[in-house]
N, C-alpha and C positions, 0 to 999 in steps of 0.2 A: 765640905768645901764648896762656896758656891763661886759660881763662874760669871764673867757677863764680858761682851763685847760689843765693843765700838767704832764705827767707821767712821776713821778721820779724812776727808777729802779735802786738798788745798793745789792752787798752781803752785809750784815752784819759785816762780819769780821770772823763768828764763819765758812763759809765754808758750812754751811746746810741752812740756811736760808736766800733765797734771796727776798731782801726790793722790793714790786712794788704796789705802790700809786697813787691816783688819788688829783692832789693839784687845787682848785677850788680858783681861783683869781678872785676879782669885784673890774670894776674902780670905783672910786667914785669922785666926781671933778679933773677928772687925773690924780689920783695917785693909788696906787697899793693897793688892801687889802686882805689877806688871810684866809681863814675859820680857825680859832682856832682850832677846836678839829681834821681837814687832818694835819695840824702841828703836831700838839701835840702825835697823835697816832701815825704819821714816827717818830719822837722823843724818842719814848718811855714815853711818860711823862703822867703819868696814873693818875693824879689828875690836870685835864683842869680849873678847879675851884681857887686852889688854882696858878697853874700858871699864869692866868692869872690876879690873885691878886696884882702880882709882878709886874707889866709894869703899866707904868702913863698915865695916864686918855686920854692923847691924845694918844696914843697907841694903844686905844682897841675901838670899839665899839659893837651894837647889831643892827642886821637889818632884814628886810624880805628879801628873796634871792627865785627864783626858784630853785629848783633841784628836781631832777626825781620827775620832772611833777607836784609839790606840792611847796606852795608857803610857805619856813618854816623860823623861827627865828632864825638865827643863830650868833654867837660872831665872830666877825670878827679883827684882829689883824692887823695892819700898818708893811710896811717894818723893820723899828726899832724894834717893837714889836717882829718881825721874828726871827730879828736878838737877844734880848733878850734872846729870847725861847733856840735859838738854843746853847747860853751857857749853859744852863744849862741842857743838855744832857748830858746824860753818853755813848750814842750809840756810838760807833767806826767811821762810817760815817758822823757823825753830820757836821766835819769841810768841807766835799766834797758835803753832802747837799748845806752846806754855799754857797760855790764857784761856786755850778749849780744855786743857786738862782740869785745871781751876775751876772753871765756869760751868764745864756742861758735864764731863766726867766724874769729877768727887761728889760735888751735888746728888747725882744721880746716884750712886754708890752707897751713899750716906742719908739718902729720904727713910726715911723709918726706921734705918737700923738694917734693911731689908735690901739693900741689890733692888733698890726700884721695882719692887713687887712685892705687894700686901696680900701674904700667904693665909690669912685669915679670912679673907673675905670667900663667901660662897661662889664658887665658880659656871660664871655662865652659864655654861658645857652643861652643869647639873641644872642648873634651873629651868634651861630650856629643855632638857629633856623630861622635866618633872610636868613640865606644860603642856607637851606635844605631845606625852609616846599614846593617847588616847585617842591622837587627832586621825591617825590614821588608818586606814578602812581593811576590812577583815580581809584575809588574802594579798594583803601588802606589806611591805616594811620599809621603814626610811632607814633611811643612815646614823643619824642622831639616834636611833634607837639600836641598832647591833653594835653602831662605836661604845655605847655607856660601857657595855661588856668587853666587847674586844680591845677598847682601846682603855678606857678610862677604869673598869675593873681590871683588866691585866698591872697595868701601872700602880693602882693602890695594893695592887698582892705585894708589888714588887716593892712598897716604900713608897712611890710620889706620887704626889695630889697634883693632876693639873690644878694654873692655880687661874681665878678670873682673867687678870690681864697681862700683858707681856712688861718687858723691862721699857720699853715704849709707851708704852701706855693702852695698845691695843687690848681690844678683846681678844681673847684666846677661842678660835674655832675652828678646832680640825676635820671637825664634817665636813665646813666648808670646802677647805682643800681636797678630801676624801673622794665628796661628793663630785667637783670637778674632774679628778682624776681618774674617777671610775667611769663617765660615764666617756671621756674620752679614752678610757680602756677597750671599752664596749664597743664606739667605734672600729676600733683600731681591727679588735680581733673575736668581735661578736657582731659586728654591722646585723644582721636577722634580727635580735634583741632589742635594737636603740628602741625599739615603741610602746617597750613595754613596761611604761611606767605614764601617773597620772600626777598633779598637782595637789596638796593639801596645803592648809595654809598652815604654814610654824609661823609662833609664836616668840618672841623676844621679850626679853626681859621690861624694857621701853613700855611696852602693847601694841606697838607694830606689829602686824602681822601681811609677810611675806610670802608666796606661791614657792613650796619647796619639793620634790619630786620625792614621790613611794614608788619604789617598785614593786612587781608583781613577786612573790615568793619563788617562784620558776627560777629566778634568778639567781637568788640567795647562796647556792653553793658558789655559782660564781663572784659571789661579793664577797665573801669567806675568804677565798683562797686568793682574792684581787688584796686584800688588807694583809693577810698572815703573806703571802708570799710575794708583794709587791709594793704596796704602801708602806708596810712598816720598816722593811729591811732598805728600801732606795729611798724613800722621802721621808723619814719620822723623822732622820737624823739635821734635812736642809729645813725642815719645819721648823722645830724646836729649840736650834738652833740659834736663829732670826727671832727668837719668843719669851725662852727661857733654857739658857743653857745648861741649867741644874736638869733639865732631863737626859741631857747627856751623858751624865752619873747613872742612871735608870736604863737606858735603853738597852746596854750590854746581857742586862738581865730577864729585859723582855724576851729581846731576841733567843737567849739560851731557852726560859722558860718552853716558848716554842715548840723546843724539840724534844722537850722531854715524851715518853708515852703516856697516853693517859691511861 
């Protein structure tokens, strides 16, 4: 079951209140299905119960679904179903919802077959670090290089492949994020440490090459335990999220992994 979401932002019409929703769509045999009650509250349609009373049995169903982190029962509605709903709005927007659902949401559902992400393609993540993990100097270690493991080998034990790019279009690079957040960890509660690191240049798939930071080894257990007990468990989840929500499926399993013994 793969997941994706989309933010709808629109004014209202009244001028003070501006609409901004999070629409949680799951494929289910390849086709589209939207969570009932993110409908129905951009809608305005404050009895979800009786709306969905309305729509015919193929229309609607009930499932288990992850979201934030919890595996919950949710009513979920079919395209048609949508499109049902959306008649019977009073909201001023209701018809420009219609034409983004149309326009930028199915499209996007539907490019390959794929939830907007071609799972086939070699992922950055791997390339640059097939490029880099040489570049840096004895006694140091970048992040792209303990993440292959930490993060991107935990994940394939578990079932998922980062994949290249996000349901966006972006490149997928959680070094990047890593990287910032550790060293403003470092700050925060290592200040003595911030200097202990030097630049190399990483490489990118392009041939650009960037000034990226190695730290010294000294480090390292701190960087260990900054990813296993603080990157992965608070920010994997707002990452991946925003990227490819099929890791959301994955993550439950990382985290338990974890704690097993070794």
């Amino acid at each position: 079951m793969n997941y994706l979401i989309f933010k709808y932002d629109e004014m209202d019409g009244s001028s003070i209140s501006n609409v901004s929703t999070d629409i949680l769509t799951v494929e289910i045999d390849g086709e589209p299905w939207f969570v009932a009650s993110d409908v129905c509250n951009l809608l305005g349609l404050t009895n979800p119960t009786e709306s969905l009373s309305s729509l015919d049995e193929d229309e609607k169903l009930t499932s288990v679904i992850l979201r934030a982190g919890q595996n919950r029962r949710v009513n979920l509605i079919s395209e048609s179903g949508l499109y049902s709903l959306v008649f019977k709005s009073r909201k001023p927007f209701a018809k420009k919802f219609c034409k983004w659902i149309t326009k930028v949401v199915i499209p996007s559902i539907r490019k390959n077959g794929r939830y907007g992400i071609d799972r086939d393609e070699v992922p950055n993540f791997v390339i640059r670090y097939n490029d880099n993990w040489d570049r840096v100097d004895k006694g140091y270690f970048s992040v792209i290089n303990e993440l292959f493991v930490r993060l991107y080998g935990r994940f394939h034990h578990v079932g998922y492949e980062i994949p290249n790019k996000a349901f966006d279009g972006r490149e997928i690079r959680p070094d990047v994020s890593v990287g910032k957040c550790f060293s403003a960890y470092l700050k925060l509660y290592h200040p003595e440490l911030t200097g202990k690191h030097k630049p190399y240049k990483h490489k990118f798939p392009s041939g650009i090459e960037l000034d990226a930071r190695q730290y010294e080894n000294s480090l390292l257990p701190i960087f260990i335990q900054y990813v296993d007990e603080e990157w992965i468990p608070n920010q994997a989840e707002r990452y991946f999220k925003a990227r490819d929500t099929k890791a959301l499926d994955y993550l439950p399993k990382l985290l338990e992994s974890r704690k097993k013994p070794a």
